[in-house]
N, C-alpha and C positions, 0 to 999 in steps of 0.2 A: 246511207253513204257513210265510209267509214273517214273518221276527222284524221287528219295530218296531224301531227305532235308540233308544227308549227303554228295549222289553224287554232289548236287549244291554248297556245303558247301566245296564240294573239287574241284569240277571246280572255283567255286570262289578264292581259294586257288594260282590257279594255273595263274592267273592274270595276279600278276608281274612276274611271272620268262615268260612266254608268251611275256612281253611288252619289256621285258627287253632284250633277243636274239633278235625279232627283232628291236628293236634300234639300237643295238650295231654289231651284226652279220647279219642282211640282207642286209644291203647296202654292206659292204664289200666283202660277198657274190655273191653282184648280180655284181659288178665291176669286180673282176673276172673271174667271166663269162663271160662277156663282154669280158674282156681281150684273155681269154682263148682263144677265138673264132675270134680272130683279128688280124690284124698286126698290130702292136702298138712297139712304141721308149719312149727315152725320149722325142722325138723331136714331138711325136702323142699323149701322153698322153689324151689329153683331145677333139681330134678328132680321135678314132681310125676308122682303116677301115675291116667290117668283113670280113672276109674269112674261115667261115667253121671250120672246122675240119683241116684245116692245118697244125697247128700250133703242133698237136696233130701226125699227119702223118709226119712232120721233127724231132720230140723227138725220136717217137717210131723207125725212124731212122737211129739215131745216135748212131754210137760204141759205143761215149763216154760214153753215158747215160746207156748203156745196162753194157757198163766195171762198172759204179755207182753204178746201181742194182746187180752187181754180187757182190763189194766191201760189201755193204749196206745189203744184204743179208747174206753173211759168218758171216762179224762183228756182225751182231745181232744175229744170232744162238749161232756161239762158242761162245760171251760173256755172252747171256743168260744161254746155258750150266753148262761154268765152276762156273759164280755166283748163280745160284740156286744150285749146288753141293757142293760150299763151304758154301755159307748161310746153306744149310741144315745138313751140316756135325757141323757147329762149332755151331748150335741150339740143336743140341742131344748132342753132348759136353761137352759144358760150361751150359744146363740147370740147373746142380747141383750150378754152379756159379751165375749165371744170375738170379735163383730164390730166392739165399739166398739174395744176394748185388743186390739189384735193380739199383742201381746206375751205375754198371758196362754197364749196359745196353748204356747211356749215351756215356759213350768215345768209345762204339765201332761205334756207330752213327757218331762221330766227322770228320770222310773224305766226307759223303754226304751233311755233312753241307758247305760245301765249294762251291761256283761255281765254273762249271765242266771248266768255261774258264782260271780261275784260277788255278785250277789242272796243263793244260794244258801249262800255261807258267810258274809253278813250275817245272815240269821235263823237259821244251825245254831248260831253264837254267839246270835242275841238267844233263842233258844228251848232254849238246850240247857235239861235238867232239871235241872241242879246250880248251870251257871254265869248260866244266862240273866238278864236282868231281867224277861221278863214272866214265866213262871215265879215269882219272887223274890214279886213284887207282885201274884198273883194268891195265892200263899199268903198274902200279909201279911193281904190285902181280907178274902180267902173263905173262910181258913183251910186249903186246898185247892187242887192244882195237875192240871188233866188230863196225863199224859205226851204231848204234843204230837208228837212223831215216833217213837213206837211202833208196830205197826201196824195195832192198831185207829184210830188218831186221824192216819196219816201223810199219805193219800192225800186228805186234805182239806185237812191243814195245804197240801198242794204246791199245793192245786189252787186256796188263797187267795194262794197266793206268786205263783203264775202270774198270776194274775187281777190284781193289784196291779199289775205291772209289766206287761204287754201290753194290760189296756183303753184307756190311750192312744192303741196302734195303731189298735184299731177308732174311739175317737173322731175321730181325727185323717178316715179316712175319710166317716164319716158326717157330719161338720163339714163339708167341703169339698162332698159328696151335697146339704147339708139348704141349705147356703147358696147353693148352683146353682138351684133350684129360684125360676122365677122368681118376683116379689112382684107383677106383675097377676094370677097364678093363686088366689092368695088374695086379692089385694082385690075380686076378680071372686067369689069364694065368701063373702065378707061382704058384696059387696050383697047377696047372696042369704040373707044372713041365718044361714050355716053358723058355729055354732060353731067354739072352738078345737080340741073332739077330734071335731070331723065332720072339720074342716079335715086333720088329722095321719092320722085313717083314711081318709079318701078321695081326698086330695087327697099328700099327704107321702109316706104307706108306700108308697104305688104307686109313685111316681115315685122314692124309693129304692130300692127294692126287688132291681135288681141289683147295685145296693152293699152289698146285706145278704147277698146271698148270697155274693158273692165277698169281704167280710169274713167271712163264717163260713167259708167254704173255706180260706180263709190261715193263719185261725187253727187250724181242727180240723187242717190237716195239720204246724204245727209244733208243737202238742199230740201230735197221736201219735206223732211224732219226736221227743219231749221227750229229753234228754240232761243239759243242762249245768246245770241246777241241784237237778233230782233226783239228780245223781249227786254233787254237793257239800254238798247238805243231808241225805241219807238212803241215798246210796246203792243198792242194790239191797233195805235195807231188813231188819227182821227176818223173818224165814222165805221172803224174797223179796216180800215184799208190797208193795217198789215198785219192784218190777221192771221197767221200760218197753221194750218193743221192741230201743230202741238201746241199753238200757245189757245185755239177753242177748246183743245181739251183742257188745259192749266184753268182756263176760264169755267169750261161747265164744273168740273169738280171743286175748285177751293171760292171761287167768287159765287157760282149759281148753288153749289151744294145737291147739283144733279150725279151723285157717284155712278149709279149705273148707265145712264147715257154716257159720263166722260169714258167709262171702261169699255164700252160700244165703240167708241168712237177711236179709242185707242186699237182695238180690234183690228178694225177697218183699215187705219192706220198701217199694222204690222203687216195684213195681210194683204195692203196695198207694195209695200215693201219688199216682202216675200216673195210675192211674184215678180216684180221686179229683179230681182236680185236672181232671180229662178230663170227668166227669159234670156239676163245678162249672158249666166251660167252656160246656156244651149245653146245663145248666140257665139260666145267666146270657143267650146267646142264643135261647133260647124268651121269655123274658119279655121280652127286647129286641123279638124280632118281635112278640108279641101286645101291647105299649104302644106300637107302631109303627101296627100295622092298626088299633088303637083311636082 
């Protein structure tokens, strides 16, 4: 089949980003695999010795890592949840606000601007149990202070720290969703005499609809990747109870010195993700095409 002068013009295009992944992402890549595939230390790094599938057959296992995936799993649903719920609640809201004052927009932004490691040793200070202030003043009030990052009480306290700081993302989304939506489609549903919550279930959620799912995608998959402020606020946690995915692998590699199970596991990890992100993808265009034929 003979190429178009535009096809060449776009494969030529495509060059550098081509040169540029593998420079930077095939070696690291392929060392990985390598790794993956090995027993390797620090003490082997640079003679590792293959062994298959091993490596991959001691992960899958481990309680511990299955107790990770189940941590890593909850945490990214419910937190994805409750933030696409409030993102989407306080975007129908405040759109009266938000379109007049643009600017308003801005300070709601201002907790994701922050590193999440940061968040995380904000509240290990505002929460400790000796030093904290809310602590302090929950005993003053109630005469009583729950231990806040214990681990009966931990995996909630993380999952409101989360929530705190990343519903802006999903508002910021469904802000931009709700106000795209044009305004003949609703004054076309008020002659018709539709309420405001006919108007938001029949007319709003539909045509959001694959911005809600690809906001919950975004967020469930950096939920079950969570790292940087679970591991500043709590750690791996007592008895391991907030243990996430990424912080067993941080543990088998630099604490156990297992390199190739943590890169197994990492593995796992991505291509738990992957698919993820993959389903999101199929699920976001199914609803594209049926509000299309519709």
């Amino acid at each position: 089949m003979k190429t178009t002068p535009q096809q060449r013009e776009g494969r030529l295009l495509l060059v550098p980003l081509v040169a540029f992944l593998l420079a930077f992402l095939s070696f690291p890549a392929l060392v990985d695999i390598v790794y993956a595939l090995s027993n390797v230390t620090f003490q082997t790094m640079r003679s590792p010795e293959l062994v298959g599938f091993r490596n991959f057959q001691t992960v899958l296992g481990d309680p511990e890592f299955w107790s990770a995936c189940w941590f890593s799993l909850r945490f990214g649903i419910i937190t994805a949840m409750i933030e696409c719920a409030l993102g989407l609640g306080l975007a129908i809201f405040l759109s009266p606000i938000t379109t007049k004052h643009g600017w308003t927009i801005a300070l709601l932004m201002l907790p994701m601007m922050v590193a999440p490691s940061m968040v995380g040793l904000m509240y290990r200070l505002v929460l400790h149990e000796f030093a904290g202030p809310v602590p302090y003043y929950l005993n003053l009030w109630f005469g009583s202070s729950p231990a806040l990052l214990d681990a009966n009480n931990a995996f909630w306290t993380l999952t409101v720290v989360e929530v705190l700081q990343w519903t802006p993302f999903a508002f910021l989304l469904f802000h931009v969703a709700y106000i795209s939506i044009s305004p003949e489609i609703r004054e076309a549903a008020a002659m018709d005499k539709a309420g405001p919550f006919q108007v938001l279930w029949r007319i709003d959620l539909p045509i959001m609809m694959p911005t809600l799912f690809v906001a919950f995608g975004i967020r469930f998959i950096d939920g079950f990747r969570v790292f940087d402020n679970v591991f500043t606020l709590t750690g791996a946690g007592a008895g391991g109870s907030t243990t996430s995915l990424s912080i067993y692998i941080y543990q088998s590699f630099f604490k156990g010195g297992q390199i190739g199970q943590a890169v197994a596991a990492s593995a796992l990890l991505f291509i738990a993700s992957l698919l993820a992100l993959y389903g999101g993808a199929m699920l976001k265009s199914h609803l594209e095409r049926r509000r299309t034929a519709s």
